[in-house]
C-alpha positions in Angstrom: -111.3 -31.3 120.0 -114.5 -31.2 117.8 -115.4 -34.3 119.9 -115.6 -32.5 122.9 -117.0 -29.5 121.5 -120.2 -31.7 120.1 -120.5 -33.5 123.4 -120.9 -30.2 125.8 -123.1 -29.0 123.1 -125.2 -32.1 122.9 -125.2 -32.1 126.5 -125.9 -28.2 126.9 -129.0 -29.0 124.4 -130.0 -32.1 126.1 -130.2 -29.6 129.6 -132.2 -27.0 127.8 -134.5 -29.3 126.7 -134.9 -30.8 130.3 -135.4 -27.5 131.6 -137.9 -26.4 128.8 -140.1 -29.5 129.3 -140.7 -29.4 133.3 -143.0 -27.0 133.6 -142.7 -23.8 135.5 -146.5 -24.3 137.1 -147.1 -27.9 138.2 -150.0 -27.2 139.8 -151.4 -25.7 136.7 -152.6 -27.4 133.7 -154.1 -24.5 131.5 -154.8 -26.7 128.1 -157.2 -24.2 126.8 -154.4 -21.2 127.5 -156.9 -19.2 129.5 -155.3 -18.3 132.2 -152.4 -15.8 132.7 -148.8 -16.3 133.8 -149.7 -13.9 137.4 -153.0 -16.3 138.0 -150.6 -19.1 137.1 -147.9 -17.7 139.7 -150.8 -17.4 142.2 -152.4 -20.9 142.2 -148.3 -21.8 142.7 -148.3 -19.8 145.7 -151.7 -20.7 147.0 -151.3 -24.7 146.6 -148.3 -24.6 148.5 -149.7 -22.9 151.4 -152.6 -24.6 151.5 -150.1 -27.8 151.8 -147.9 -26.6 154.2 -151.2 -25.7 156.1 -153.3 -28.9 155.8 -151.2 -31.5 153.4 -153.8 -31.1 150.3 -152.6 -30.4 146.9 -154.5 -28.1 145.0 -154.5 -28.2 141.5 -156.3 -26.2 138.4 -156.7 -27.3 135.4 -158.2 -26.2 132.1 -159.7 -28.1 129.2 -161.0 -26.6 125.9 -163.8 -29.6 126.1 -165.0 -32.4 127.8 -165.6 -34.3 124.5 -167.7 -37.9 125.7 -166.6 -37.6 129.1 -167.8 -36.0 132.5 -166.4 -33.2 134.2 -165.5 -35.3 137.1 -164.3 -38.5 134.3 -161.9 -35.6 132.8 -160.8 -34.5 136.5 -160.2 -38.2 137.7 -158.2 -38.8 134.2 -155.8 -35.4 134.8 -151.6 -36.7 134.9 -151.6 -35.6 138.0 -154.4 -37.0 140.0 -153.6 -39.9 142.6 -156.4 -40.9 144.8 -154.2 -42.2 147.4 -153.1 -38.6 147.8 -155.2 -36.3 149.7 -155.8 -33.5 146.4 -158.7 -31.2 145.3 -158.2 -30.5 141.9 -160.0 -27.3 140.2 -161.2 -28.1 136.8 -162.5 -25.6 134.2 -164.1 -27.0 130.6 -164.6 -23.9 128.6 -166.8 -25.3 125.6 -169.3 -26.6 128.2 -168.6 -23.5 130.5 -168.6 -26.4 133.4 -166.8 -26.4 136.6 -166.1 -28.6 138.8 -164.3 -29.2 142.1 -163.4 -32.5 142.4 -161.6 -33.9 145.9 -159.6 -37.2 146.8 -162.0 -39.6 148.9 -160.3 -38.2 152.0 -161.2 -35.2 150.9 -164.8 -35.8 150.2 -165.3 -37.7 153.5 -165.6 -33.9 154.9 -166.1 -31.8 152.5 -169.0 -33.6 150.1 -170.2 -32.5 146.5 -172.7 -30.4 147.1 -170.6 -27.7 149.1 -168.4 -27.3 146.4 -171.3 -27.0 144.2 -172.8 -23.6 146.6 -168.9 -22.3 146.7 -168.6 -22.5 142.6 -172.1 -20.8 142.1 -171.4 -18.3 144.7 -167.8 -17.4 144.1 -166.5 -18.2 140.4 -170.4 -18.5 138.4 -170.8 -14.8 138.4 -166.8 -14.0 137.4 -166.8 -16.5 134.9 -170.1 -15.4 132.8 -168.1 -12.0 132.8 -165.7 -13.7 130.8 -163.0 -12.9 133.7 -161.4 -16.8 134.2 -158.8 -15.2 136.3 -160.8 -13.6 138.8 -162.8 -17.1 138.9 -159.9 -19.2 139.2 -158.5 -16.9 141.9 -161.6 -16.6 144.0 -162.1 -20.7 143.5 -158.6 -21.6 145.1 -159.3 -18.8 147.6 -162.1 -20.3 148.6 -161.2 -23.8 148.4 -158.0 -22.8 150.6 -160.3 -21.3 153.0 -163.0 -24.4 153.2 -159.9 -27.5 153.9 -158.3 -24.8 156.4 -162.1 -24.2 158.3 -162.6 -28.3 158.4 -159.5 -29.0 160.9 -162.2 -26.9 163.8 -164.3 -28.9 165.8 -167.9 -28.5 164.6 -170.4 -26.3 166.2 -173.3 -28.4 168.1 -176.8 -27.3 168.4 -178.8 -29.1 170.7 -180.2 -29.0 174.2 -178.4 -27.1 176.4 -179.8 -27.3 179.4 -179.4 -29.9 182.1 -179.3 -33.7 180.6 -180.9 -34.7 184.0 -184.2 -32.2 184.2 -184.7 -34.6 180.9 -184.6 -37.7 182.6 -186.7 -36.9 185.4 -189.0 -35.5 183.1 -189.3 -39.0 181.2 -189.3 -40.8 184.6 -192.3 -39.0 186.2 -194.3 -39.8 182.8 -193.2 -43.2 183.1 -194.2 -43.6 186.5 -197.4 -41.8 185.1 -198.2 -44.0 182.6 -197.6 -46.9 184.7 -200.0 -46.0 187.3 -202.8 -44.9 185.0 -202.5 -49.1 183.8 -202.3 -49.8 187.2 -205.8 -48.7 187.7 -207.0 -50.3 184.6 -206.5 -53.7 184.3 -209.1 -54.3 181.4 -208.1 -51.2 179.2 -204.5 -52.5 179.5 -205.8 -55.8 178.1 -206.9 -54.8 175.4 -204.3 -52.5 174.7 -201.6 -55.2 174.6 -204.4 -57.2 172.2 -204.4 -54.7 169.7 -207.8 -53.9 170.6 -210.4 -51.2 172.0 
């Protein structure tokens, strides 16, 4: 009888364990503990709507420093990065007051560096330097969510929007032009070709 007892309470213990280390947020890795549980619950919320809505994970992540490394060395290294995977991760370095948004290469291929850079300095730089890492991280995934949602449109084109063949005729009548004016002069067109005048 004390057998069993010990073996459901190893097992019980074994569960609770289990339970305690998965964690509640996977999408979160808060390692400098700056971010509430209701911004925690949010980027859960937010990640898997943006997934069900374009099949990117979106992850955030906090580090107290970067030590040696880069802010995008530190994002690459993250548990839960895979570059096979199409993933922006959302990564926060508090003694440096860095942040970066780094994206899987599918990722980048539309969305490069340096619109990430305009969204952080636009949407989370002003938040942050108030000290209010919520508000950042909350406008940052909004943000993010609403730049991979925008990229599945077709792209606006600005160009000529007249009729392509007024420009043909246009470059056949100077053609024609051109042609005739040599036509006329032989010698000029002589020493044109010769490099000469």
């Amino acid at each position: 009888m004390r057998y069993r007892v010990a073996l459901i309470a190893g097992v019980c213990l074994s569960l609770a364990a289990t339970v305690e280390a998965a964690p509640a947020t996977p999408h979160t890795l808060d390692r400098a503990n700056v971010l509430f549980e209701t911004t925690r619950d949010e980027i859960e919320f937010a990640s898997a709507e943006l997934e069900a809505a374009t099949g990117v994970e979106l992850f955030v992540a906090t580090v107290p420093s970067l030590g040696y490394f880069s802010a995008r060395e530190v994002a690459l290294d993250l548990p839960v990065w895979d570059p096979s995977r199409e993933q922006v991760v959302l990564l926060l370095a508090m003694n440096e007051r860095q942040v970066r948004i780094q994206g899987s290469p599918s990722v980048n291929a539309r969305i490069p560096d340096a619109d990430w850079t305009a969204l952080i300095q636009s949407r989370m730089l002003p938040k942050l330097r108030n000290g209010r890492n919520g508000a950042a991280v909350r406008a940052g995934i909004n943000v993010i969510a609403q730049r991979l949602k925008s990229t599945g449109q077709p792209p606006m084109t600005v160009g000529h929007t007249g009729d392509p063949r007024g420009l043909r005729d246009m470059i056949f009548i100077l053609a024609a032009g051109v042609l005739a004016l040599l036509a006329f002069h032989p010698a000029r067109h002589l020493r044109t070709m010769r490099g000469r005048w």
